[in-house]
C-alpha positions in Angstrom: 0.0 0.0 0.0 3.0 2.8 0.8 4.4 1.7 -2.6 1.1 2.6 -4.0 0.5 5.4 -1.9 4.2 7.3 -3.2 3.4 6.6 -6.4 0.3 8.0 -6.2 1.2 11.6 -5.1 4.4 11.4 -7.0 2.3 11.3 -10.5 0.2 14.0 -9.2 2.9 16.1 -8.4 4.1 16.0 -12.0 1.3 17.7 -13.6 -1.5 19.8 -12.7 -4.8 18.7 -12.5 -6.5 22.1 -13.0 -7.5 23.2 -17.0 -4.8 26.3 -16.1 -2.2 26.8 -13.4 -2.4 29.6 -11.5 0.1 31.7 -12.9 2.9 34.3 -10.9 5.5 36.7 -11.8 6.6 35.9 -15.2 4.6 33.2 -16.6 5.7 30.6 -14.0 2.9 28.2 -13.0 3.5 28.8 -9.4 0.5 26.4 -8.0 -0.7 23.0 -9.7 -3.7 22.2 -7.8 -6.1 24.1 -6.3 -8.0 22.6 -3.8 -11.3 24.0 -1.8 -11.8 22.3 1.5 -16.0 23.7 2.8 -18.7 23.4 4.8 -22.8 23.8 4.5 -22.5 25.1 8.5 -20.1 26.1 11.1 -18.9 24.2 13.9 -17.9 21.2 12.0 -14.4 21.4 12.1 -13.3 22.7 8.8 -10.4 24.6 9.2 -8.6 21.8 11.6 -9.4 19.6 8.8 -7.9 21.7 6.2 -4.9 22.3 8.3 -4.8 18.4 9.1 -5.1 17.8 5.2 -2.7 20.3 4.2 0.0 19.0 6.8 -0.6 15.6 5.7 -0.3 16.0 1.8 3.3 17.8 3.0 4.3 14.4 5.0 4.0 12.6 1.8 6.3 15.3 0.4 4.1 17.2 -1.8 4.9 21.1 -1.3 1.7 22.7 0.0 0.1 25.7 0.7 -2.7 26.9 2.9 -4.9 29.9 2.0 -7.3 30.7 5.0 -10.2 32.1 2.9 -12.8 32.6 6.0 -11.7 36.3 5.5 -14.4 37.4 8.3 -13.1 34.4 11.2 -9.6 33.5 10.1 -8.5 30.8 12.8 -5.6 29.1 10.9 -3.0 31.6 13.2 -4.3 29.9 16.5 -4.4 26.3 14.5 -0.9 26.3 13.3 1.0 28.2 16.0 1.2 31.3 14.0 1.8 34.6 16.2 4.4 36.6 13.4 2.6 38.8 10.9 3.1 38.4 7.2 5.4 40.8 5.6 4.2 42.6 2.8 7.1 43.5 -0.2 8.0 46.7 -2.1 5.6 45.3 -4.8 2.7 45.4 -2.5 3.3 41.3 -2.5 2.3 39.4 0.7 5.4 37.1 1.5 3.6 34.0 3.1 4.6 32.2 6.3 6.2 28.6 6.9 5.1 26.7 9.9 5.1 22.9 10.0 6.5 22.7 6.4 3.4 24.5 5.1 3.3 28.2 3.6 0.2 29.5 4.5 -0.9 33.0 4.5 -4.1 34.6 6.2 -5.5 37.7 6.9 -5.0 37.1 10.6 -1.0 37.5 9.7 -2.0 40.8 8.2 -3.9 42.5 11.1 -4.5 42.4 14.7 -6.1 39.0 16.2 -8.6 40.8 18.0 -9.6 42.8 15.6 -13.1 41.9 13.5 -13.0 42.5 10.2 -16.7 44.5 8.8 -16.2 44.0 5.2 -19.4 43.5 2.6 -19.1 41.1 -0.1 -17.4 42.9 -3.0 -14.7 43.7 -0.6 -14.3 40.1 0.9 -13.8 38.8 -3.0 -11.4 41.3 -4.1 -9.2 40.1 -0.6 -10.0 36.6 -1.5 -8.6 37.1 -4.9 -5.4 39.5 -3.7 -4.4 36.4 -1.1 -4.5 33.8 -3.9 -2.8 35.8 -6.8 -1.0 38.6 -5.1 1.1 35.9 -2.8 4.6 35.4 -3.5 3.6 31.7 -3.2 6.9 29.1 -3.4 6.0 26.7 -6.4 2.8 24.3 -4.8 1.6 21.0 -5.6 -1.4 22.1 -3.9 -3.1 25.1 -2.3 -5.5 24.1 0.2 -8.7 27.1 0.4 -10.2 26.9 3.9 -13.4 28.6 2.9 -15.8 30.3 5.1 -19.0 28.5 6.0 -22.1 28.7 3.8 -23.5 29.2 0.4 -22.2 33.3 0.2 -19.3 35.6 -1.7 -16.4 33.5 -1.8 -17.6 30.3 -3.1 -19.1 32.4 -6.2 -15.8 34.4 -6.8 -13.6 31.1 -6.7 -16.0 29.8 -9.7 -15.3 33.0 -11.7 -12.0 33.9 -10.6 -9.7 31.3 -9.2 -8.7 28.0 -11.2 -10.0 25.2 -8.9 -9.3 22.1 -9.1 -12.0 20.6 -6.7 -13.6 21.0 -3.3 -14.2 18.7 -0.7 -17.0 19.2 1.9 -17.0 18.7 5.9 -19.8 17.7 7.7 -20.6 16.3 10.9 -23.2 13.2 11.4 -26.3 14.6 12.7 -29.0 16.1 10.4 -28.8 19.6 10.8 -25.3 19.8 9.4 -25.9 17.3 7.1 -29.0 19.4 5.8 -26.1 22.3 5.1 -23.5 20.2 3.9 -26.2 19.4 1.1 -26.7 22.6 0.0 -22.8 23.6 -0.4 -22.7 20.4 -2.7 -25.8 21.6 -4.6 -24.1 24.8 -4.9 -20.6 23.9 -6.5 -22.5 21.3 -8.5 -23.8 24.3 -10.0 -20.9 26.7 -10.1 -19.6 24.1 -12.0 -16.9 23.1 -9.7 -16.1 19.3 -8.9 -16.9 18.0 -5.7 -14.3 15.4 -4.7 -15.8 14.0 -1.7 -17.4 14.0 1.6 -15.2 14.0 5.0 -17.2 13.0 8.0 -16.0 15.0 11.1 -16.3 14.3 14.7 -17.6 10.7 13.4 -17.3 9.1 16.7 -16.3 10.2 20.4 -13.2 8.0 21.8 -12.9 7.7 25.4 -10.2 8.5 27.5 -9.7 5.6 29.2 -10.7 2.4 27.2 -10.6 3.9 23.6 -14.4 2.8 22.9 -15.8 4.4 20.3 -19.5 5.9 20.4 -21.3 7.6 17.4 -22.8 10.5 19.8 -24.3 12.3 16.7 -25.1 10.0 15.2 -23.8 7.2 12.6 -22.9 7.1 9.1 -24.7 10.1 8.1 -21.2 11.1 5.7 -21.3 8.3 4.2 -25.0 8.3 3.2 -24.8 11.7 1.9 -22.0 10.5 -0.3 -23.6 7.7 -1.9 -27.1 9.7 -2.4 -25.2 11.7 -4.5 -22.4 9.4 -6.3 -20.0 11.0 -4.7 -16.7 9.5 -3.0 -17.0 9.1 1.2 -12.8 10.1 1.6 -13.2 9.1 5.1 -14.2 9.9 8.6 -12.4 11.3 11.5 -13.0 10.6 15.3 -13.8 13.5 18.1 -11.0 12.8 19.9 -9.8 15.5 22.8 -6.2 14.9 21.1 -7.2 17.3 18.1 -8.7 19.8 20.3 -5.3 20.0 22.6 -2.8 20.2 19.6 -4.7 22.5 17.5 -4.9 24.5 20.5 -0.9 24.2 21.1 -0.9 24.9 17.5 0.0 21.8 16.1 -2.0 20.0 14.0 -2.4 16.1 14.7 -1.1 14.5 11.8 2.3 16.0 12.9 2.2 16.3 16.2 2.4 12.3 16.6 2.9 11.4 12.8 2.9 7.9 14.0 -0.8 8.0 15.9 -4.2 6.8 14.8 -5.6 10.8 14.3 -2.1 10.8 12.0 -3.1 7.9 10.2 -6.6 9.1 9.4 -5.6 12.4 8.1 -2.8 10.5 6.1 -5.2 8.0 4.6 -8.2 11.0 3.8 -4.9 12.9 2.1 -4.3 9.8 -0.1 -8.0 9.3 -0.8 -8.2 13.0 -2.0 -5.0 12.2 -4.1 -6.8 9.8 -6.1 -9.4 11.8 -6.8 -7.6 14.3 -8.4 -6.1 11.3 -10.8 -9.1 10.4 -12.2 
């Protein structure tokens, strides 16, 4: 299976799956794939997700970068252990950050943390736009979007603006997200963007003390939603108090014990994704 797996992100890495590269500076595809990791609701554990993905898809030695598109709740500073801001060049270009191996950049590296940001929607697309082209981006084999939650602005200017290769939704079991997570598929169905698969968060709570597994919101609800709609189930990921802590420490689970079972999960969702992009 690891002989599979390297080859796997090793063909991917050699081309780009998207109908154009995202082009910087002079002409240099600068990002192969982009990739759109949202939500129908919030709450469901998106951005650790994305954060988990992105540091994941970097173990298996793809170069990655993460975009933290929720421009109104940017979290990805507290996730990844970010407290620097981003420097901004004499070209007005935002030079991104590198934590865990990832370059990431966020509008929580541009201003104060406790600061809200009260921007309409025009204004939120435009920033959305200026962190994806106007980064001074390293080469990527992916760019992972963590988009804000919901069916508003920024899913509508990445179908018209930014060269996507796919998203893939997060939802939780019970029915009211599920409801959500519904909707955000209808809607990139019909902006015309590929929906690569469903990952089912918080999927089970793991005690403590004997590692028993209980679906406490209820089971298989992912994985249903998936195959209503013909759509892969990448995988599902446990509620486990282990993500909470390290995203709190700021580091993300599939590195802060790259040997664990959260690691493995992540590792095997990354893979899954992987594939995706290959057919």
């Amino acid at each position: 299976m690891l002989v599979k797996e390297t080859l796997i992100c090793n063909k991917l890495k050699s081309r780009s799956i998207s109908a154009r590269a995202v082009q910087v500076g002079q002409g240099t595809p600068a990002i192969k794939n982009i990739i759109s990791v949202a939500s129908g609701k919030g709450g469901v554990g998106k951005s650790t997700v994305s954060a988990n993905l992105a540091v994941a898809l970097y173990r298996e030695g793809a170069e990655v970068g993460l975009l933290d598109a929720d421009i109104h709740g940017p979290n990805q500073a507290v996730i990844l252990g970010i407290r620097e801001k981003s420097r901004v060049n004499n070209e007005k270009k935002i030079v991104p950050l590198r934590q865990h191996g990832i370059q990431s950049v966020s509008m929580s590296y541009l201003i104060d943390t406790k600061t809200p940001i009260i921007w309409r929607g025009p204004i939120v697309s435009q920033a959305l736009y200026q962190l994806v082209y106007e980064t001074l981006w390293e080469d990527l084999d992916f760019l992972i979007l963590d988009l804000p939650p919901g069916t508003g602005d920024v899913p509508i200017t990445l179908s018209k603006k930014v060269s996507v290769s796919g998203t893939v939704i997060v939802t939780t079991p019970q029915k009211v997200a599920l409801v959500d997570a519904g909707k955000a598929l209808a809607m990139f169905r019909k902006l015309g963007i590929p929906v690569l698969g469903i990952i089912e968060n918080m999927a089970t709570y793991k005690c403590l003390y004997c590692n028993h597994e209980e679906p406490i919101f209820g089971k298989g609800g992912g994985k249903r939603m998936a195959d209503a709609n013909g759509i892969p189930f990448l995988g599902k990921i446990p509620l486990d108090i282990a993500i909470r802590k390290n995203s709190d420490r700021g580091i993300p689970a599939a590195i802060s014990d790259p040997n664990g079972s959260v690691a493995k999960i992540y590792r095997s969702i990354a893979i899954a994704l992987v594939e995706q992009l290959l057919l």
